[in-house]
C-alpha positions in Angstrom: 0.0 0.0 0.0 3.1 2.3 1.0 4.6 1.5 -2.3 1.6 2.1 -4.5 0.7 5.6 -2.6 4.4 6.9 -2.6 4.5 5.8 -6.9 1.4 8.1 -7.2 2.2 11.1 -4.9 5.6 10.7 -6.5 4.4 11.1 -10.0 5.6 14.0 -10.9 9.0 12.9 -10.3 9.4 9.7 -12.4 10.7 10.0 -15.6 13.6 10.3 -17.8 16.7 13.3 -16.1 17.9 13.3 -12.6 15.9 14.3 -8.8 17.5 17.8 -7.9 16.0 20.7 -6.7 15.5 22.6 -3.2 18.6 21.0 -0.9 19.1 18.1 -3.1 22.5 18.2 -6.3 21.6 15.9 -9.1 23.7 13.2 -8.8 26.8 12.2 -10.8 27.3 10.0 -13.9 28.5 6.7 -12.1 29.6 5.4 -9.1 33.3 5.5 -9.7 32.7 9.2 -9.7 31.0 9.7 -6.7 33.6 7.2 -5.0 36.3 9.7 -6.2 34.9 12.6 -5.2 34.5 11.5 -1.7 38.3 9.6 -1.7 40.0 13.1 -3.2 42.4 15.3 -1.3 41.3 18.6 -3.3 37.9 19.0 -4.8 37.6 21.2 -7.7 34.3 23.2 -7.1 34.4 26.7 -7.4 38.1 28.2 -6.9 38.9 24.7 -5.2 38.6 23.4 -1.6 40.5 21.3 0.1 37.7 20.5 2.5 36.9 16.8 3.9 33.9 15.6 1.5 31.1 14.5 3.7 30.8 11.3 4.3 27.1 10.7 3.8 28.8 10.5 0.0 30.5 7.3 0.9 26.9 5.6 1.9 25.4 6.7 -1.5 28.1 5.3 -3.2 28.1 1.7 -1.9 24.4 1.9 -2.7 25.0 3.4 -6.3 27.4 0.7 -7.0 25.3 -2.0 -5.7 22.7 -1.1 -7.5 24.8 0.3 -10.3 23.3 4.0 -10.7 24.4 6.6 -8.4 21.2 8.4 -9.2 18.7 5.2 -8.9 20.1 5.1 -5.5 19.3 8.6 -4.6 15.7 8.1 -6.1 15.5 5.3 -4.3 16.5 7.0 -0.8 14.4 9.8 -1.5 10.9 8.5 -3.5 11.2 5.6 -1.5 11.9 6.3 1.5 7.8 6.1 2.9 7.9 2.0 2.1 10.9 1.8 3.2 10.3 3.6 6.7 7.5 2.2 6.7 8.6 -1.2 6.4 11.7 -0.6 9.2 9.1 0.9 11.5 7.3 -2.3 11.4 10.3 -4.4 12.3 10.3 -2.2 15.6 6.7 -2.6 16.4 6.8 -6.3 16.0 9.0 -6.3 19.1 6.8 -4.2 21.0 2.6 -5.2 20.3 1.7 -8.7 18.8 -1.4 -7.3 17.1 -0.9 -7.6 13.8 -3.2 -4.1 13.5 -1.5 -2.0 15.5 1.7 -2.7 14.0 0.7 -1.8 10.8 -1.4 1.6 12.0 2.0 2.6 13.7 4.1 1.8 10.7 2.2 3.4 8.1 1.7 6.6 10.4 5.6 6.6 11.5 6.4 6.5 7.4 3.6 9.2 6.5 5.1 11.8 9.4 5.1 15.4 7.8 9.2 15.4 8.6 9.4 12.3 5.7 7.0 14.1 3.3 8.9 17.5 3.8 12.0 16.0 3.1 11.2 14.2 -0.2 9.5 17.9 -1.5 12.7 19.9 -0.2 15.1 17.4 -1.7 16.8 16.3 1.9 18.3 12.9 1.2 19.9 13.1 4.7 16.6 13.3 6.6 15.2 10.7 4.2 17.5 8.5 4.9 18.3 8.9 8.7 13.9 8.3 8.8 14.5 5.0 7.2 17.3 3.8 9.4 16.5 4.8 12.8 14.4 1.8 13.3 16.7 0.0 12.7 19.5 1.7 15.3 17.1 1.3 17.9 16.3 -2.2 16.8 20.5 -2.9 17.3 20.2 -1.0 20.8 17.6 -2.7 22.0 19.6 -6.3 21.3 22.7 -4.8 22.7 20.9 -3.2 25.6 18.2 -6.4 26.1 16.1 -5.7 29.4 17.8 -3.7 32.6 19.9 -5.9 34.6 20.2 -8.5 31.5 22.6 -7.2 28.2 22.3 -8.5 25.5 25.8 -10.2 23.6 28.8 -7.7 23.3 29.0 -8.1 19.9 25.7 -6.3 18.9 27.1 -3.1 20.3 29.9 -3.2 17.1 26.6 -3.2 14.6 24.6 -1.1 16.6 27.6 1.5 16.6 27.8 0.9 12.4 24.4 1.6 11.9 24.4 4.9 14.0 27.3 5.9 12.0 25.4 5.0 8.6 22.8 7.0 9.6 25.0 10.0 11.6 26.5 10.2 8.1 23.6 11.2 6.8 22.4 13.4 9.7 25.2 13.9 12.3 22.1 15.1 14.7 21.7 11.4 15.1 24.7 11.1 17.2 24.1 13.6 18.9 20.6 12.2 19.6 21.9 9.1 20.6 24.6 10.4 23.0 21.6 12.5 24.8 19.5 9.2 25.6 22.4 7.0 26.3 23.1 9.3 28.8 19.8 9.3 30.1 19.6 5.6 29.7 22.5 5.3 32.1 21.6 7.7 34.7 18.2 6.2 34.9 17.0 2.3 33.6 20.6 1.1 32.8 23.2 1.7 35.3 25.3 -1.3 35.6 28.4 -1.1 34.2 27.7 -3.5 31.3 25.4 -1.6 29.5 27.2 1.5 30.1 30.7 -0.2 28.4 28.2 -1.4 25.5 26.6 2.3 25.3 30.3 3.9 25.1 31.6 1.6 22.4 28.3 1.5 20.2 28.7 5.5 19.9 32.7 5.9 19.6 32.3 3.5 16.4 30.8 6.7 14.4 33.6 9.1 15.3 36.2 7.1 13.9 34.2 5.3 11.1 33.5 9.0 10.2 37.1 10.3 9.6 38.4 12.6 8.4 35.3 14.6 8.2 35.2 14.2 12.5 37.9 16.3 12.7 35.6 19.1 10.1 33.2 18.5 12.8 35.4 19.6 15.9 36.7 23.0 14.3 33.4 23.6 13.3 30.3 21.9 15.5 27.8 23.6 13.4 28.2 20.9 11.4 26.7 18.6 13.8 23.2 20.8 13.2 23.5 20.0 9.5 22.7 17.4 6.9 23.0 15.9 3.0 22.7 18.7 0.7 22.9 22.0 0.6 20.4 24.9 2.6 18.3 27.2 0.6 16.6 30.4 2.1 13.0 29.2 1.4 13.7 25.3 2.4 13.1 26.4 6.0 11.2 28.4 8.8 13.1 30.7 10.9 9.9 31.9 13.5 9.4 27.9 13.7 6.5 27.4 17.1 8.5 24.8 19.1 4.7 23.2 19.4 4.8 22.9 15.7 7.8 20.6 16.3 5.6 18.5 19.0 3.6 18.0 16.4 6.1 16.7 14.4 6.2 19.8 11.5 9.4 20.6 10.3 8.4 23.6 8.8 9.5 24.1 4.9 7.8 22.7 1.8 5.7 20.0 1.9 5.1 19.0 5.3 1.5 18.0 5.8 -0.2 20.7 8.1 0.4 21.0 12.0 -2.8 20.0 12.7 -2.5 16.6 11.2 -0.1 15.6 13.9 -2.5 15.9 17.3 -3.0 12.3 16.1 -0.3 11.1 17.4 0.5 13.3 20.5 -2.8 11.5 21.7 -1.9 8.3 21.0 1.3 8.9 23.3 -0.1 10.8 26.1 -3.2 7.8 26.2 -0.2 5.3 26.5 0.9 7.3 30.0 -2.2 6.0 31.8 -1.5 1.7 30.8 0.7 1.1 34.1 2.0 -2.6 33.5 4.5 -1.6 30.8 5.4 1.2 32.1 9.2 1.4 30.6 8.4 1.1 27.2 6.1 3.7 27.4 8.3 6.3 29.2 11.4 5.1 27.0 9.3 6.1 24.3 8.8 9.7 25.6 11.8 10.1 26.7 13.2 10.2 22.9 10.1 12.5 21.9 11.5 14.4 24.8 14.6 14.9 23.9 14.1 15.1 20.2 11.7 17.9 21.0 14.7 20.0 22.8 16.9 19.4 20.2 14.6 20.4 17.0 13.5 23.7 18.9 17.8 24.5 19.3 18.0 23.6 15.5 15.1 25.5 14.1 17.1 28.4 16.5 20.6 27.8 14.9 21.7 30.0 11.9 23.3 27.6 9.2 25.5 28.8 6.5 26.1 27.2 3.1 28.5 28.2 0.0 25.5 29.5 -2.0 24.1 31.9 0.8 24.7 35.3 1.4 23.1 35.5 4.4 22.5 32.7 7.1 19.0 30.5 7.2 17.7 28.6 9.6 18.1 24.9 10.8 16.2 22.7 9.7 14.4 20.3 12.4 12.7 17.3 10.2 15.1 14.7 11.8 14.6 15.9 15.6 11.1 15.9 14.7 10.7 12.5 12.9 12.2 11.1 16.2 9.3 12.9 18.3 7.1 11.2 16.1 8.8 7.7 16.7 8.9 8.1 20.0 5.2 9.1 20.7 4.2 6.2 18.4 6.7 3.8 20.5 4.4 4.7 23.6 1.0 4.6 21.7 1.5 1.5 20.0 2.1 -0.2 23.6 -0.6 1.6 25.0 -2.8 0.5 22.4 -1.9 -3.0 22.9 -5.2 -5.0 23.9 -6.9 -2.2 24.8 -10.5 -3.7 24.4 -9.5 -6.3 26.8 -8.5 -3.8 29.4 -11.5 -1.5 29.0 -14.4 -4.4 28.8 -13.0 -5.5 32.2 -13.7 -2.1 33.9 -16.6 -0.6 34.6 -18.2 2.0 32.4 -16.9 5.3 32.9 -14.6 8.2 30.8 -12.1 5.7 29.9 -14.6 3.8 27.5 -15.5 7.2 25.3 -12.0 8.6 25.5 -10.4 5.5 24.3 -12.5 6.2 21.5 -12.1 9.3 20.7 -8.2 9.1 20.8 -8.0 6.2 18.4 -10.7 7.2 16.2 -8.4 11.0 15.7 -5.4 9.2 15.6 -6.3 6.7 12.9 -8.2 9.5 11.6 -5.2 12.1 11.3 -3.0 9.6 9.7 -5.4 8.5 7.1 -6.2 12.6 6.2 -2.4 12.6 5.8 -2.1 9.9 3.8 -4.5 11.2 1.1 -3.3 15.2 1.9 0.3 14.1 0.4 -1.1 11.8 -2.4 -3.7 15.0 -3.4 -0.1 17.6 -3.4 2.4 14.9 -4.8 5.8 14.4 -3.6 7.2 17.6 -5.4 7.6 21.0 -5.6 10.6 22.2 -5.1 12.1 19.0 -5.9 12.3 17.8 -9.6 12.9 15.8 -12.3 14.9 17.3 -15.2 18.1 17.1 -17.6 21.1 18.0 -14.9 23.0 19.7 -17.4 22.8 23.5 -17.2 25.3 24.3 -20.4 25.1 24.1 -23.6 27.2 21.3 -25.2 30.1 23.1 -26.9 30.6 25.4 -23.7 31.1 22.0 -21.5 33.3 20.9 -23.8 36.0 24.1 -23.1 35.5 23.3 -19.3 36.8 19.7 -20.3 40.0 21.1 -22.3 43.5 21.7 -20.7 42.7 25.5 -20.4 40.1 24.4 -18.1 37.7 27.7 -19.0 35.2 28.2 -16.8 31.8 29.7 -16.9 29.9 32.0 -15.4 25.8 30.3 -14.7 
C-alpha cells in the first residue's frame, strides 16, 4: 500500500533526467565518480577546496554501486523512503505489540510523518534516509541493551555503533541524539556497568568510522546541526512554534499541516495512563523528549552554506521525525489489547476517551495519507536534464585550459 501511494504522490518525479532541486544536487554520472569525489584530497568546485567531503557520500556510493546507478540510488532513498520507513518501523513494532493491527497503523503513520513528506518535497536525502534507518538503530540498541539488569551479547554493540554511524552520516544530529539518551539511559534504567561499556563503544564506532570529516566537525560543530545537501533560504522556517515541532512539522515545503499531527500526540499521552509496561512507554517519551529539545535549538541555529549570502535557519525534520517515533513507540504499547483492558472495567470516561483518541489518531494519519497523495511528492524537488550548459561550452570546461563559466 506504501509502495503504490508513494508511486502516485511521486508522479511528478518519475521520468527520464535526474531528482534535484530545493537541498538536493543531481547526482553524478556513475559510481566511480562519486567514490572519487568522496576519496579526493582537493575537490575542484568553485576556486577549489581542500575540505573533507562529507561522508554521507560514501553511503550513497556503496548503494549506487550495488545497484549500479548513483542516481537510482538517490531516487530510491528519496521516492522511496515512505515504504521503506515504513517497512523498518514495522520491524520495531513487531518487538513491541503482537497485534498484527497496530503494527501496521504505527508503521504506516511513523512513514507518512510530515518530517518524511517535507523532506522528499525539499530534496533532503539526509533526513530521508536517517527516517528509514533509525528503526533499525534502535532495533541494534535494544539487542545490545536487552532488558535492565540482563545485556544482550557484546557483539551487537559493534553493529549497533555501524548503523548509527550510517545514519549519523547522513544526519550527524543522530549522534548527537543518541549520546543524549544514552546518557539518560544510564543515569536512569541502565546503570550497571555492562550496558554503560556497550553504550560507550556502540557510539565511539561513528567518530572514527566517520574520519576525516570528525575532525571538520570539531573546528566547526555547526556541522553537527546539518545534513546531506545544501540549505536554501526558502527550504526552512526561521519563526518555527517549538509546538509545531511537537507535532512533528518541520516547517519548509511540503510538510503535511500542523494540525494533522494531534493524532499522534494522543496516541502517546493515552499510553501514560496503561501502568504494567510502564518502561516502554516512558522510553518512548523520553526520545520524543529529547528530540523535541533538540529540534526547537536547530530551528534556532543560523546555518551557512556556500550558496548563501546571508544565514538561514536549521532545519528540524530529523529531531522531529524522532518525536514522532517516539510518541508512536508509547502509543502502540498503549494501544496494545486495549478492548481487553477496557471491557473489564466498569463503564466510565475511559470507554469514550479510548475512543475518541484512536478514532483521531487513525483518523489524522489517514487525512495525511490522502493530503500528500492529493499535493504529490514535489515541488521544489524535480525531475529534469542535470545539465545546465550548452554542449560546446562544457566541452571548453573539459580542455587543458580548463575555462570556466559564469551560470
Amino acid at each position: 500500500g506504501l509502495v503504490v501511494l508513494a508511486l502516485l504522490a511521486a508522479r511528478e518525479l518519475i521520468g527520464s533526467g535526474r531528482l534535484t532541486g530545493g537541498a538536493l544536487l543531481p547526482a553524478p554520472d556513475s559510481g566511480p565518480d562519486l567514490w572519487s569525489t568522496y576519496t579526493e584530497s582537493w575537490h575542484g568546485v568553485g576556486l577549489g577546496s581542500p575540505t573533507a567531503a562529507p561522508p554521507y557520500l560514501a553511503a550513497v556510493a556503496a548503494l549506487g554501486s550495488l545497484l549500479r546507478s548513483p542516481s537510482f540510488a538517490v531516487d530510491l532513498l528519496l521516492i522511496g523512503s515512505v515504504p521503506l520507513a515504513g517497512f523498518t518501523g514495522y520491524l520495531v513494532a513487531r518487538r513491541l505489540v503482537e497485534s498484527r493491527w497496530i503494527r501496521v497503523c504505527a508503521a504506516g503513520t511513523y512513514a507518512l510523518l510530515p518530517a518524511t513528506t517535507g523532506a522528499i518535497a525539499a530534496g533532503r536525502l539526509g533526513t530521508a534516509a536517517a527516517i528509514v534507518l533509525t528503526p533499525l538503530v534502535a532495533l541494534a540498541a535494544a539487542r545490545t541493551l536487552g532488558p535492565p539488569g540482563q545485556p544482550g551479547p557484546f557483539r551487537a554493540s559493534w553493529s549497533a555503533g555501524l548503523l548509527l554511524a550510517v545514519t549519523a552520516a547522513f544526519v550527524p544530529l543522530a549522534w548527537v541524539s543518541a549520546l543524549v539518551l544514552a546518557a539518560l539511559g544510564i543515569a536512569t534504567a541502565y546503570r550497571d556497568r555492562c550496558s554503560a561499556l556497550r553504550m560507550l563503544v556502540a557510539l565511539s564506532v561513528a567518530p572514527v568510522v566517520l574520519m576525516p570529516w570528525t575532525g571538520q566537525v570539531i573546528l566547526d560543530p555547526v556541522l553537527l546541526v546539518t545534513e546531506a545537501g545544501t540549505p536554501g533560504p526558502d527550504l526552512s522556517d526561521s519563526a518555527l512554534a517549538p509546538w509545531a515541532v511537537l507535532f512533528q512539522h518541520p516547517g519548509g515545503p511540503g510538510a503535511a499541516p500542523v494540525l494533522l499531527g494531534v493524532g499522534v500526540v494522543l496516541a502517546g499521552w493515552g499510553a501514560l495512563l496503561r501502568s504494567d509496561r510502564r518502561l516502554p512507554v516512558l522510553a518512548g517519551w523520553s526520545v520524543a523528549g529529547v528530540a523535541l529539545v533538540l529540534g526547537v535549538i536547530v530551528s534556532r541555529l543560523p546555518v551557512t552554506g556556500p550558496t548563501l549570502e546571508t544565514p538561514v535557519a536549521g532545519w528540524p525534520g530529523y529531531p522531529a521525525a524522532l518525536v514522532g517515533g517516539g510518541l508512536l513507540t508509547a502509543g502502540a504499547v498503549g494501544a496494545e489489547r486495549l478492548r481487553e483492558r477496557l471491557s473489564g472495567a466498569s463503564f466510565g470516561w475511559r470507554q469514550p476517551l479510548a475512543v475518541v483518541v484512536v478514532a483521531i489518531a487513525v483518523g489524522c494519519s489517514v487525512v495525511a495519507a490522502g493530503w500528500w497523495l492529493v499535493r504529490g511528492a514535489d515541488e521544489p524537488l524535480e525531475r529534469r536534464d542535470p545539465a545546465v550548459l550548452p554542449a560546446y561550452v562544457a566541452d571548453e570546461a573539459a580542455r587543458p585550459e580548463r575555462v570556466r563559466t559564469l551560470v
